[in-house]
TORZA-788181 format. One record per residue (C-alpha): residue in three letters; x, y, z. Coordinates in Angstrom, 3 decimals. Layout:
! residues N
{ALA, {X, Y, Z}};
...
This chain:
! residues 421
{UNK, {-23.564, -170.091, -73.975}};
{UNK, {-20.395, -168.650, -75.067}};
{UNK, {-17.153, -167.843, -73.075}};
{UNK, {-15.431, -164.607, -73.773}};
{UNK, {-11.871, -164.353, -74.431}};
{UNK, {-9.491, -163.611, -71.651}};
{UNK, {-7.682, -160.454, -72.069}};
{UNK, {-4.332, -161.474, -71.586}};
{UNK, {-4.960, -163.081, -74.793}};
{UNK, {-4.921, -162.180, -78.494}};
{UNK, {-8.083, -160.794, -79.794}};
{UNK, {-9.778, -164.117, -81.882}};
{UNK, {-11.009, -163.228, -85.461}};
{UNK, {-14.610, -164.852, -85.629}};
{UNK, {-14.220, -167.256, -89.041}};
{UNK, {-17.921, -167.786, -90.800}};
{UNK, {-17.831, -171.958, -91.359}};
{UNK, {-19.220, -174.084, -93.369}};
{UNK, {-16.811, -176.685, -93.339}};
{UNK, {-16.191, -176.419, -97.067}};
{UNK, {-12.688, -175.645, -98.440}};
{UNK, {-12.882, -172.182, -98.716}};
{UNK, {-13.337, -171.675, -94.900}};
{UNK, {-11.579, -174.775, -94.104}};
{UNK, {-8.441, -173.627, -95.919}};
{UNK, {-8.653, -170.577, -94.093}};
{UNK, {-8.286, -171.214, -90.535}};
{UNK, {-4.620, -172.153, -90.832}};
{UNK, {-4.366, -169.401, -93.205}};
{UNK, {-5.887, -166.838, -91.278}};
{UNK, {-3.949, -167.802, -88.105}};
{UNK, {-0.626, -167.829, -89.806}};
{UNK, {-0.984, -164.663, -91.570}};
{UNK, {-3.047, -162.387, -89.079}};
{UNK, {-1.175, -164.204, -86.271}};
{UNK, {-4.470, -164.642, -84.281}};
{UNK, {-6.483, -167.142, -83.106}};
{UNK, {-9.714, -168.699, -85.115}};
{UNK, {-12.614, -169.128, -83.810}};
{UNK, {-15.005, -171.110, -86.176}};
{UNK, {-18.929, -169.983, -86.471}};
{UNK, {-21.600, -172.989, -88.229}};
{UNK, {-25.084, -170.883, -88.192}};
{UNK, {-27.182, -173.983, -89.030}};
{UNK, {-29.855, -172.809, -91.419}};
{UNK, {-31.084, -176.471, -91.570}};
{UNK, {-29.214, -179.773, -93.390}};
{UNK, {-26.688, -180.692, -90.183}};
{UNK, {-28.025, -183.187, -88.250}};
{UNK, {-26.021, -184.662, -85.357}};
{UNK, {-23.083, -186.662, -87.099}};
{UNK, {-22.470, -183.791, -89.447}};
{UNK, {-22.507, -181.049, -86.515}};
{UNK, {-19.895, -183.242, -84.738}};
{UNK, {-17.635, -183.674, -87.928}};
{UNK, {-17.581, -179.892, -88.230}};
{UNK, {-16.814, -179.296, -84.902}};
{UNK, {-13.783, -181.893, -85.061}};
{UNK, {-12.825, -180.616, -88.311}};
{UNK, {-12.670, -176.919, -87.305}};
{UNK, {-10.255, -178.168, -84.081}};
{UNK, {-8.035, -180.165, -86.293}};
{UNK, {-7.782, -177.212, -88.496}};
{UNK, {-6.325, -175.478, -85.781}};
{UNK, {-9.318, -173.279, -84.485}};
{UNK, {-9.064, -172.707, -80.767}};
{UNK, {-13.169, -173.166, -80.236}};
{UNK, {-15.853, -173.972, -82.528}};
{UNK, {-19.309, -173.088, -82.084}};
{UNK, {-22.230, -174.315, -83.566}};
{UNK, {-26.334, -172.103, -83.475}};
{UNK, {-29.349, -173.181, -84.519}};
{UNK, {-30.871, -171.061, -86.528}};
{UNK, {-33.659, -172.785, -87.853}};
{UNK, {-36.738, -171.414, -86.270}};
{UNK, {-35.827, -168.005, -86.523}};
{UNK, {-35.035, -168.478, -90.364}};
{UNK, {-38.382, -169.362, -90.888}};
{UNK, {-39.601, -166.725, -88.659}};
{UNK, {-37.732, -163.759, -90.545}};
{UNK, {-37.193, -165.343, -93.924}};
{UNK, {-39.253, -168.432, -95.054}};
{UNK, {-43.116, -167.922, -94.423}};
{UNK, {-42.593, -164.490, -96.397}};
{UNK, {-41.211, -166.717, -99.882}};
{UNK, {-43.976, -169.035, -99.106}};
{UNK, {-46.274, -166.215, -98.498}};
{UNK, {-45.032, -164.947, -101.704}};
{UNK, {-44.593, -167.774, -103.610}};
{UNK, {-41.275, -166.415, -104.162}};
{UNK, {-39.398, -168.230, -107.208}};
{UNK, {-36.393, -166.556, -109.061}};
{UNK, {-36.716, -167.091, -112.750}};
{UNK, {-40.148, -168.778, -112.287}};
{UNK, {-38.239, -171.832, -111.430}};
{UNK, {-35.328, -171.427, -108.307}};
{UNK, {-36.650, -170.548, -104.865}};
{UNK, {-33.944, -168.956, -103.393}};
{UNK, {-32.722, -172.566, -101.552}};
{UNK, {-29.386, -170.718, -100.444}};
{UNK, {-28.517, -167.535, -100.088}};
{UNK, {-31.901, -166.457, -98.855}};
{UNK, {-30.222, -167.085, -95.374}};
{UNK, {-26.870, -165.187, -95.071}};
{UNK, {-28.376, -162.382, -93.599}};
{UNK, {-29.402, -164.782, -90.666}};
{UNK, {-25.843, -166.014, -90.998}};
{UNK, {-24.594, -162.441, -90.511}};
{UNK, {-26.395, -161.546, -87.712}};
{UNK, {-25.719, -164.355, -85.867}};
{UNK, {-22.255, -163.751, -86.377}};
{UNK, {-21.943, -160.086, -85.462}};
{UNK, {-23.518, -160.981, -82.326}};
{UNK, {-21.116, -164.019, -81.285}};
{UNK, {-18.190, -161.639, -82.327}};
{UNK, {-19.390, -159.150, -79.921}};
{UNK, {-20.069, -161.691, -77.132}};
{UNK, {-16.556, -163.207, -77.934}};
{UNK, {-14.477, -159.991, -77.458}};
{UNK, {-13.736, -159.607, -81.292}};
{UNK, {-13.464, -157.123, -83.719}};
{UNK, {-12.983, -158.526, -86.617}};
{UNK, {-14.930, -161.399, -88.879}};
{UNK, {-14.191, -163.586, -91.632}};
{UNK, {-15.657, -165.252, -94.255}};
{UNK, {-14.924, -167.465, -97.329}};
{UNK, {-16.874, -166.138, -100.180}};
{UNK, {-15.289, -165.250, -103.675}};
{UNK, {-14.873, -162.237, -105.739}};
{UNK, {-17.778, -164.112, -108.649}};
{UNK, {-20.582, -164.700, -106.747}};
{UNK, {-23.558, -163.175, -104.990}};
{UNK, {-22.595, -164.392, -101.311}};
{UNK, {-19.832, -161.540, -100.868}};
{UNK, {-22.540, -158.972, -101.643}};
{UNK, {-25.345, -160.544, -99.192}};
{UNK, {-22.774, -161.114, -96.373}};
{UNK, {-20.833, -157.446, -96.564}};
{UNK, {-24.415, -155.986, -96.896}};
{UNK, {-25.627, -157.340, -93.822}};
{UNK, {-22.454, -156.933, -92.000}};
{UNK, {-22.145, -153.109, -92.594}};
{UNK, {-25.760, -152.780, -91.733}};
{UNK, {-25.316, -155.189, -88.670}};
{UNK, {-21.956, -153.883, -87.308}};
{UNK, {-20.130, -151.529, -89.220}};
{UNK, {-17.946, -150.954, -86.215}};
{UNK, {-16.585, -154.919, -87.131}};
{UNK, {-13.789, -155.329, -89.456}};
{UNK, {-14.411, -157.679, -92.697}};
{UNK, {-12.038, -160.301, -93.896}};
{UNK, {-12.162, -161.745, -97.438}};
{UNK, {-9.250, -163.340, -98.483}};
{UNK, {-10.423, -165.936, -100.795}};
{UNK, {-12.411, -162.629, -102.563}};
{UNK, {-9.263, -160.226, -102.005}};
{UNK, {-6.197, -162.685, -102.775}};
{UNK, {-8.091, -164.338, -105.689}};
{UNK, {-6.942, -167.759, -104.315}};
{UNK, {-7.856, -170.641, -106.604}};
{UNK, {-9.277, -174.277, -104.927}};
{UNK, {-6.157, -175.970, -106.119}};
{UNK, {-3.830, -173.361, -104.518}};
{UNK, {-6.259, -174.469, -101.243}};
{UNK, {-6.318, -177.937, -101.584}};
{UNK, {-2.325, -177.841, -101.978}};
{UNK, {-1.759, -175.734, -98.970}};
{UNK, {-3.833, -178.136, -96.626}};
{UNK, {-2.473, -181.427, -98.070}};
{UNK, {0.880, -179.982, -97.705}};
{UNK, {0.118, -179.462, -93.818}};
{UNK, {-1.518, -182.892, -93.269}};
{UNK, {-4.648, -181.483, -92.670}};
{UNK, {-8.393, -182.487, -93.168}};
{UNK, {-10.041, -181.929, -96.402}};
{UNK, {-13.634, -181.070, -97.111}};
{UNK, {-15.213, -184.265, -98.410}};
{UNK, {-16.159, -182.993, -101.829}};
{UNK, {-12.675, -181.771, -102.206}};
{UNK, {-12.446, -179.131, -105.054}};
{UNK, {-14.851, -180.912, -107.870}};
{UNK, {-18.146, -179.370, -106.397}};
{UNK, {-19.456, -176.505, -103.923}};
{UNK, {-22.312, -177.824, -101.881}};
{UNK, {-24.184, -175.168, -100.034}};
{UNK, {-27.040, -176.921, -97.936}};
{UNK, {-30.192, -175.679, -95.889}};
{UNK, {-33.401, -175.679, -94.801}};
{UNK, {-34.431, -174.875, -97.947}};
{UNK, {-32.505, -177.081, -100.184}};
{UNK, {-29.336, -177.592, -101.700}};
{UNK, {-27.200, -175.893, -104.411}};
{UNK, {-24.135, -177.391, -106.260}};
{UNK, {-22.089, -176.004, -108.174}};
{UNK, {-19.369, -177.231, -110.659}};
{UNK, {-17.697, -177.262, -113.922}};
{UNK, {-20.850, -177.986, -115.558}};
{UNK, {-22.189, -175.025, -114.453}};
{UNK, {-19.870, -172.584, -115.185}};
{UNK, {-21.550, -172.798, -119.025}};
{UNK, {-25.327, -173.508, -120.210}};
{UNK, {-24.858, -176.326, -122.438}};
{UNK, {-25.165, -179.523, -119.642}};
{UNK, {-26.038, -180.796, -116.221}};
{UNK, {-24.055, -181.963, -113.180}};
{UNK, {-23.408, -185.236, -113.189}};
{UNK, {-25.851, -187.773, -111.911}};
{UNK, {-23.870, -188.412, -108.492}};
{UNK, {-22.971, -185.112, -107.496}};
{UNK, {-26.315, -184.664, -106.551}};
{UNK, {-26.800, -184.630, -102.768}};
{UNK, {-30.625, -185.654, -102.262}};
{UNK, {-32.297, -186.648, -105.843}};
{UNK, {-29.389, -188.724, -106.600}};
{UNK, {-30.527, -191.946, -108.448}};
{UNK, {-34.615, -190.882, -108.046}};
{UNK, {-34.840, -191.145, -111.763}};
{UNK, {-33.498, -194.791, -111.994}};
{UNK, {-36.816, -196.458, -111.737}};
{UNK, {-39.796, -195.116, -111.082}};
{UNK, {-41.403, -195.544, -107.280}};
{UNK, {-45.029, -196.108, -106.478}};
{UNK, {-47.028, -192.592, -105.809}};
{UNK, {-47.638, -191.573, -102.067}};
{UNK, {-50.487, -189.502, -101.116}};
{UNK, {-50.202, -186.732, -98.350}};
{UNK, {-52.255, -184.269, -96.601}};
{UNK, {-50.719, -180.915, -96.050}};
{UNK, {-52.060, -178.234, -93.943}};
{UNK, {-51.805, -174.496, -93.765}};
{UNK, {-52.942, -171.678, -91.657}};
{UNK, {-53.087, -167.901, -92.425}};
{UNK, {-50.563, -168.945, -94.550}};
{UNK, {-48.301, -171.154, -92.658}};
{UNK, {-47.847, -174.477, -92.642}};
{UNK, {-49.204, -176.154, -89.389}};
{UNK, {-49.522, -180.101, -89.951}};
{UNK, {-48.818, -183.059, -92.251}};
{UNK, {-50.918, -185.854, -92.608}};
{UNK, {-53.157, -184.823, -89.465}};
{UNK, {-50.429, -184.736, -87.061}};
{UNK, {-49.110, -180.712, -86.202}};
{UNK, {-45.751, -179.702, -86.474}};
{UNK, {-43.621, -177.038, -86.266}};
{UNK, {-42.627, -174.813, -90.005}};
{UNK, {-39.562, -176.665, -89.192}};
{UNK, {-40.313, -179.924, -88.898}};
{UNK, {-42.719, -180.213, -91.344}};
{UNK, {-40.052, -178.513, -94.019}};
{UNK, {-37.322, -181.152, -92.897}};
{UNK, {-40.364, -183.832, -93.242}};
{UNK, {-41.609, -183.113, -96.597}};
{UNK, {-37.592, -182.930, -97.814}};
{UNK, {-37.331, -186.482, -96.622}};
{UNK, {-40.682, -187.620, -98.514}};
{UNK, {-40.172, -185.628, -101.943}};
{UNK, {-36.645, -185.770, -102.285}};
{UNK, {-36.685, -189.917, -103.585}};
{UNK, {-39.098, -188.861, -105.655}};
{UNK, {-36.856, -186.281, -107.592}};
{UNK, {-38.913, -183.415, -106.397}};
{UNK, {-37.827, -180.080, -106.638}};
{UNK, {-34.478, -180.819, -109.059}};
{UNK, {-33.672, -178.528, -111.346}};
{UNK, {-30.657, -176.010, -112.894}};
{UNK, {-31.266, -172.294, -112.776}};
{UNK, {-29.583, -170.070, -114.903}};
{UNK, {-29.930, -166.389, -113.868}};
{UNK, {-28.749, -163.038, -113.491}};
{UNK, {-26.157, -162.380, -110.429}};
{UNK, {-25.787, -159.456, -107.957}};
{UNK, {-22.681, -158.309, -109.836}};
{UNK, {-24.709, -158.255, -113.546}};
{UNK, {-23.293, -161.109, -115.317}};
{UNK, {-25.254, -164.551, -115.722}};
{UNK, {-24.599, -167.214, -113.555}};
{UNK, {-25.656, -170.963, -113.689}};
{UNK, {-26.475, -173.525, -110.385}};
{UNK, {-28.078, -176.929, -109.587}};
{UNK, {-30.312, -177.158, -106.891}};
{UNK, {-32.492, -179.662, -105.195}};
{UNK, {-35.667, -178.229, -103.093}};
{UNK, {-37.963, -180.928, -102.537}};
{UNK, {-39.803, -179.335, -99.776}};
{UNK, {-39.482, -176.436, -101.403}};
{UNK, {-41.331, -177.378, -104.369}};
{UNK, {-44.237, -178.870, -102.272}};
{UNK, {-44.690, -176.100, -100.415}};
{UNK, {-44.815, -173.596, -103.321}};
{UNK, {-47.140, -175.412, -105.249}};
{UNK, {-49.350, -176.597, -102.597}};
{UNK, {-49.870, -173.006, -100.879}};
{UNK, {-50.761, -171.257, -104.200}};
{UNK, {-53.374, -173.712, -104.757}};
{UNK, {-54.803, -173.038, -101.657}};
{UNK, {-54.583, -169.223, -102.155}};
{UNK, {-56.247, -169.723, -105.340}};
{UNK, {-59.403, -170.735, -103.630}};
{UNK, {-59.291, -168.061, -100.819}};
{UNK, {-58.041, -165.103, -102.364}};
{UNK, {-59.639, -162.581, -105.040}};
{UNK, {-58.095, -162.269, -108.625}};
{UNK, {-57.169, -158.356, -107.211}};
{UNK, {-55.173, -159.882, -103.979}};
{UNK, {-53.266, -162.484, -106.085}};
{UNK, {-52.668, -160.200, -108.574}};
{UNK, {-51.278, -157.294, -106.523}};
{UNK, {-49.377, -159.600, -104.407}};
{UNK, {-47.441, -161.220, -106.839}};
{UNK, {-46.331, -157.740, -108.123}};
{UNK, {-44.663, -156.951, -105.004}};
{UNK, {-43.470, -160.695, -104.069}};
{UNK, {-41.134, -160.538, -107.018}};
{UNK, {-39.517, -157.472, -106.143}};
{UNK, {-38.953, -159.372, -102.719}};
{UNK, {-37.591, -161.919, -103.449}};
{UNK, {-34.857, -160.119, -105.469}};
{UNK, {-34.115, -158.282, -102.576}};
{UNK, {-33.642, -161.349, -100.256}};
{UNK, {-31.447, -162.710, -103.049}};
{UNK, {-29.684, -159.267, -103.108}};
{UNK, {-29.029, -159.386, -99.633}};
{UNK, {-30.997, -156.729, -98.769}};
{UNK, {-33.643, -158.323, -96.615}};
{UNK, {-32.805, -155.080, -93.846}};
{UNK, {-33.810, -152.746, -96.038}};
{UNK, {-37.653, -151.413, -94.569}};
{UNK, {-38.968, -151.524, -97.887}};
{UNK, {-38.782, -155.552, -96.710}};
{UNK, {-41.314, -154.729, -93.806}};
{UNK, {-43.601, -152.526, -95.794}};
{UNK, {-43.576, -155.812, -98.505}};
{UNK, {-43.636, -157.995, -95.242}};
{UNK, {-46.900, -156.665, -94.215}};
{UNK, {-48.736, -157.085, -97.173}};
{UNK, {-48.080, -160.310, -97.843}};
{UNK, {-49.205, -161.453, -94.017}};
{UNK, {-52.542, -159.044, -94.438}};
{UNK, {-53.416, -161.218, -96.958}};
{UNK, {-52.731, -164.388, -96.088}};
{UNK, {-55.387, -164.327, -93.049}};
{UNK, {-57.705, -166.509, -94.785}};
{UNK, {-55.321, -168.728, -96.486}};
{UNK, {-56.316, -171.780, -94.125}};
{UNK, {-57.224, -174.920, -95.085}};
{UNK, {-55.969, -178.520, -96.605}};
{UNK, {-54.252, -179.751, -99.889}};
{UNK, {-54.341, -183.182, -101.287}};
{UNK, {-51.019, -184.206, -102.218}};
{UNK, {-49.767, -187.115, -104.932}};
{UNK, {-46.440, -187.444, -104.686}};
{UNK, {-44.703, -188.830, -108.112}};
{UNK, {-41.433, -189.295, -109.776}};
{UNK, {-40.268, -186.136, -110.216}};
{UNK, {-43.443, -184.086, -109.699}};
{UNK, {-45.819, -183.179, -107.177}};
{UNK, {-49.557, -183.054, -108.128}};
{UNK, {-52.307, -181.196, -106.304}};
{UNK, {-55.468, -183.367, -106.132}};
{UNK, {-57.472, -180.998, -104.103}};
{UNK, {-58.055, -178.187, -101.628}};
{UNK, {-60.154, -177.677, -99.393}};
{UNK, {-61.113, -174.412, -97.004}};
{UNK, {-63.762, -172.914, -94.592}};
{UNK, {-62.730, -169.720, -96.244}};
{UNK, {-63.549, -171.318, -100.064}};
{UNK, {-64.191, -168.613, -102.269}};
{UNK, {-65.583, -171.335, -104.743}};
{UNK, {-68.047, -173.151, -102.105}};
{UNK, {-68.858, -169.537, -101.376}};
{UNK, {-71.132, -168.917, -104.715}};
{UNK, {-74.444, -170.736, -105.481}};
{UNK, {-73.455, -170.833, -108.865}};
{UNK, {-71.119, -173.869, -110.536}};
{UNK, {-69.257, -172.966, -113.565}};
{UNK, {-70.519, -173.921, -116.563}};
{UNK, {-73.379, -175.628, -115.106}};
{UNK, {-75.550, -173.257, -113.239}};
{UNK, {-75.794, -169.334, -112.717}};
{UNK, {-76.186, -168.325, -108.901}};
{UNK, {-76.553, -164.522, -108.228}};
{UNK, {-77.700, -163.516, -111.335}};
{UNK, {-80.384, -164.934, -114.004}};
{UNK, {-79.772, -165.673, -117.734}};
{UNK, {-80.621, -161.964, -118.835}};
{UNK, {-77.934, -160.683, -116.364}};
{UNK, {-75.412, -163.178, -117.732}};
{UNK, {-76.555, -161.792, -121.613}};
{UNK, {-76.757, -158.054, -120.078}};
{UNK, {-73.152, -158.494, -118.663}};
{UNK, {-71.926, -160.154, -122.040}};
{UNK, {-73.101, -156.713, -124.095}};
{UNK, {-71.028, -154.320, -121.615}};
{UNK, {-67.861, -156.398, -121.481}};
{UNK, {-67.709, -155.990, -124.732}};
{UNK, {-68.507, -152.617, -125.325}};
{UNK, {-64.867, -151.060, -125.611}};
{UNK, {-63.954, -153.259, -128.534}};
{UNK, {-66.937, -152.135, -129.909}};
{UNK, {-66.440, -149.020, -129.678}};
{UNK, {-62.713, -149.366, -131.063}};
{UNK, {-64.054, -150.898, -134.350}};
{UNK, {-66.478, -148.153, -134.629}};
{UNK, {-63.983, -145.460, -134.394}};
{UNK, {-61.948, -146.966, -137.051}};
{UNK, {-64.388, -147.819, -139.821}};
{UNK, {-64.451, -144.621, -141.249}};
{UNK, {-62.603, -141.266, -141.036}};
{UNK, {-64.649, -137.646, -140.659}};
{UNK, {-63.678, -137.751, -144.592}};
{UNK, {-65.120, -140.740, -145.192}};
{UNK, {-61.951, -142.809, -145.533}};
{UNK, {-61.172, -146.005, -144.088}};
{UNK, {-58.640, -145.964, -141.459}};
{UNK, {-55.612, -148.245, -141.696}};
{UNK, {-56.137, -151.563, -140.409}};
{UNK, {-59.988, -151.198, -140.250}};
{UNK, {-62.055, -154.152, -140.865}};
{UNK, {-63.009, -154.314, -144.086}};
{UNK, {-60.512, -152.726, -146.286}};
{UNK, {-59.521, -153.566, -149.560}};
C-alpha cells in the first residue's frame, strides 16, 4: 500500500532500483542536482529473497532516499511474459533465452503506476547510452505514460563507474557489493554478468564472477533424476507435487544450477545495431526449454511446430526489443496458446554436470502412441504396396526434373544433366 506525498512537499522523482551502482550512485545525485526527494522502486522480477530485499531497502535509506518500496512482480511476469518464451521456445541466437531484459516492460509498468499513486511526475532510471535497457525502458514508458517525464543521467551525462564509485566513497556512502568490476542483472529467469571480458569475443568471465554455476565444473556430482510436468503448455508440478510457474521456476534454478546448467556467453546483435557480448546463467531456463519442446514434439504436428517457430522468433526479438506492447504481441500471443492445448503430459529428467538430458515423455495426447504402426518395425494404416505406392509419388518431382534436363527440343544435353561428357 503506498502513501502519497503531502502537498506541502516537493514533488518526489520515482528512481527505478536495482541496488547496483548506477542507481545507487544516483539517489544522492539526483537529489542534489534536481533538488528533490528520491523515492527508490525494486520491481522484483524474481532473485531477492528476504535478506537481499532488506539490504536494498536499507541501502536505498542510507543513500538518502526518503522511502523505498519494494513489488513483487513475479506472478504477473510469468503471466504476461514467461509461458509465451516457453510456449515459444524462445532462444536468441539459438542459445540465450532472454534471462534479463525480457522483464523491463513489467518493470515499467509497475513504475508508471507507483509514480502516479505517489504524486510524481517524473521517473528515473540508471541505464546507459550502449545497451539495450534504455530502449526497452523509454519504449514502455512512452507507451505507458507519456504524460511522465524520463530521467537518464547515467545515458545523458555519459558518467563512467569510476566517476560513480568516486562520488559515493567521497560521501561515505554504501557501495554496491560488486563494486565497478561486474554488472549483475538477476531474475526469475536467470542471471546476466557483464564485464571486461565481455566487452570483446576472445574469453570468458572469470570463474568467480559467476553468481549461481560458480565452481559446478570443479568435480563432477552424481546425476539426479526428476519428473517435470506440463499442462497446455505450462508447467504445473515437479516430481508429483503441484506448484505454482513460480515456484517450480525458482525450484528447478536451485536443482540445475550446481549442476552448471544453463551457463553460457551469448554474443549477439543489440537494439542500437552493433554486437554486443554477455554471460548468463539460466538453469531453469534451460530445463524448461528443453523439456517442453520434447513434449511438444510428441503432441504437435510437423505443420504446428513448424509454423510456430516462425512466428516465436520474431517474438522473442520483440520482447528483447522492448516492444512486448506492441498488438502484433497479442496476435503472436494467441497462436502460440491455440496450440499449446494439447501440450500436457510428463518428461523424464537426468540432471548432469552441465547438461540436462531428456529420458522420456509421456502424454494422453501422444501423437506417437496414437498410430498402430512403430517405425521401422511395423506399418499401421497402410499395407506394404501403399508404403511402395507412396515411395513412387514422393519421388516423382525429381523425376520429373531429370527428365526435363536430359535432352533439349534440339537434342542437346542441357548443362549439368546427368550424363554429360
Amino acid at each position: 500500500m503506498t502513501t502519497p506525498i503531502d502537498a506541502g512537499t516537493a514533488v518526489p522523482i520515482v528512481l527505478a532500483y536495482s541496488g547496483g551502482l548506477d542507481t545507487s550512485f544516483l539517489v544522492p545525485w539526483l537529489a542534489q542536482t534536481e533538488r528533490r526527494p528520491l523515492i527508490t522502486v525494486t520491481v522484483d522480477t524474481g532473485g531477492i529473497d528476504a535478506a537481499a530485499a532488506r539490504t536494498l531497502a536499507e541501502r536505498s535509506h542510507a543513500l538518502g532516499a526518503i522511502a523505498h518500496h519494494q513489488v513483487d512482480a513475479r506472478a504477473d511476469y510469468f503471466e504476461q511474459v514467461l509461458r509465451f518464451l516457453i510456449m515459444g521456445n524462445v532462444r536468441r541466437g539459438g542459445l540465450y533465452p532472454l534471462c534479463v531484459g525480457a522483464e523491463r516492460v513489467m518493470q515499467a509498468q509497475t513504475i508508471a503506476r507507483l509514480a502516479r499513486e505517489l504524486g510524481s511526475d517524473t521517473v528515473a532510471h540508471g541505464c546507459t547510452a550502449a545497451g539495450n535497457d534504455q530502449v526497452r525502458f523509454e519504449v514502455a514508458l512512452r507507451t505507458l505514460a507519456p504524460d511522465l517525464k524520463v530521467l537518464a543521467p547515467v545515458r545523458d551525462r555519459a558518467f563512467r563507474r569510476e566517476h560513480e564509485l568516486e562520488y559515493l566513497r567521497e560521501r561515505g556512502l554504501p557501495l554496491p557489493p560488486t563494486g565497478a568490476r561486474y554488472s549483475v542483472n538477476r531474475g526469475l529467469w536467470g542471471v546476466t554478468i557483464g564485464g571486461k571480458e565481455t566487452l570483446t569475443s576472445a574469453g570468458s568471465i572469470p570463474e568467480e564472477a559467476w553468481i549461481l554455476t560458480r565452481n559446478a565444473f570443479a568435480s563432477a556430482r552424481p546425476s539426479e533424476r526428476h519428473d517435470l510436468e506440463f499442462r497446455a503448455g505450462r508447467p504445473v508440478a515437479l516430481d508429483g507435487e503441484t506448484r505454482s510457474p513460480v515456484a517450480i521456476i525458482e525450484a528447478l534454478e536451485a536443482l540445475a544450477a550446481p549442476f552448471g546448467i544453463g551457463r553460457g556467453i551469448h554474443l549477439g546483435d543489440t537494439i542500437i545495431g552493433t554486437k554486443g557480448r554477455v554471460a548468463f546463467e539460466a538453469p531453469a531456463a534451460e530445463v524448461l526449454l528443453t523439456a517442453h519442446r520434447e513434449l511438444e514434439k510428441l503432441t504437435l504436428t510437423a505443420r504446428q511446430q513448424r509454423i510456430k517457430e516462425t512466428l516465436a522468433q520474431p517474438y522473442g526479438d520483440l520482447v528483447h526489443e522492448g516492444q512486448l506492447l506492441d498488438p502484433v504481441c497479442r496476435d503472436i500471443e494467441a497462436l502460440l496458446l491455440s496450440s499449446q492445448q494439447r501440450v500436457t503430459g510428463r518428461v523424464h529428467l537426468l540432471l548432469q554436470t552441465g547438461a540436462v538430458f531428456i529420458e522420456g515423455v509421456e502424454s494422453p495426447h501422444s501423437l506417437m502412441a496414437a498410430s498402430k504402426g512403430v517405425y521401422g518395425e511395423a506399418a499401421g494404416e497402410w499395407s506394404a504396396t501403399d508404403a511402395l505406392g507412396f515411395s513412387r509419388i514422393v519421388s516423382l518431382p525429381g523425376v520429373f526434373y531429370r527428365r526435363a534436363g536430359e535432352r533439349t527440343p534440339g537434342g542437346e544435353r542441357t548443362p549439368g544433366a546427368a550424363g554429360g561428357e
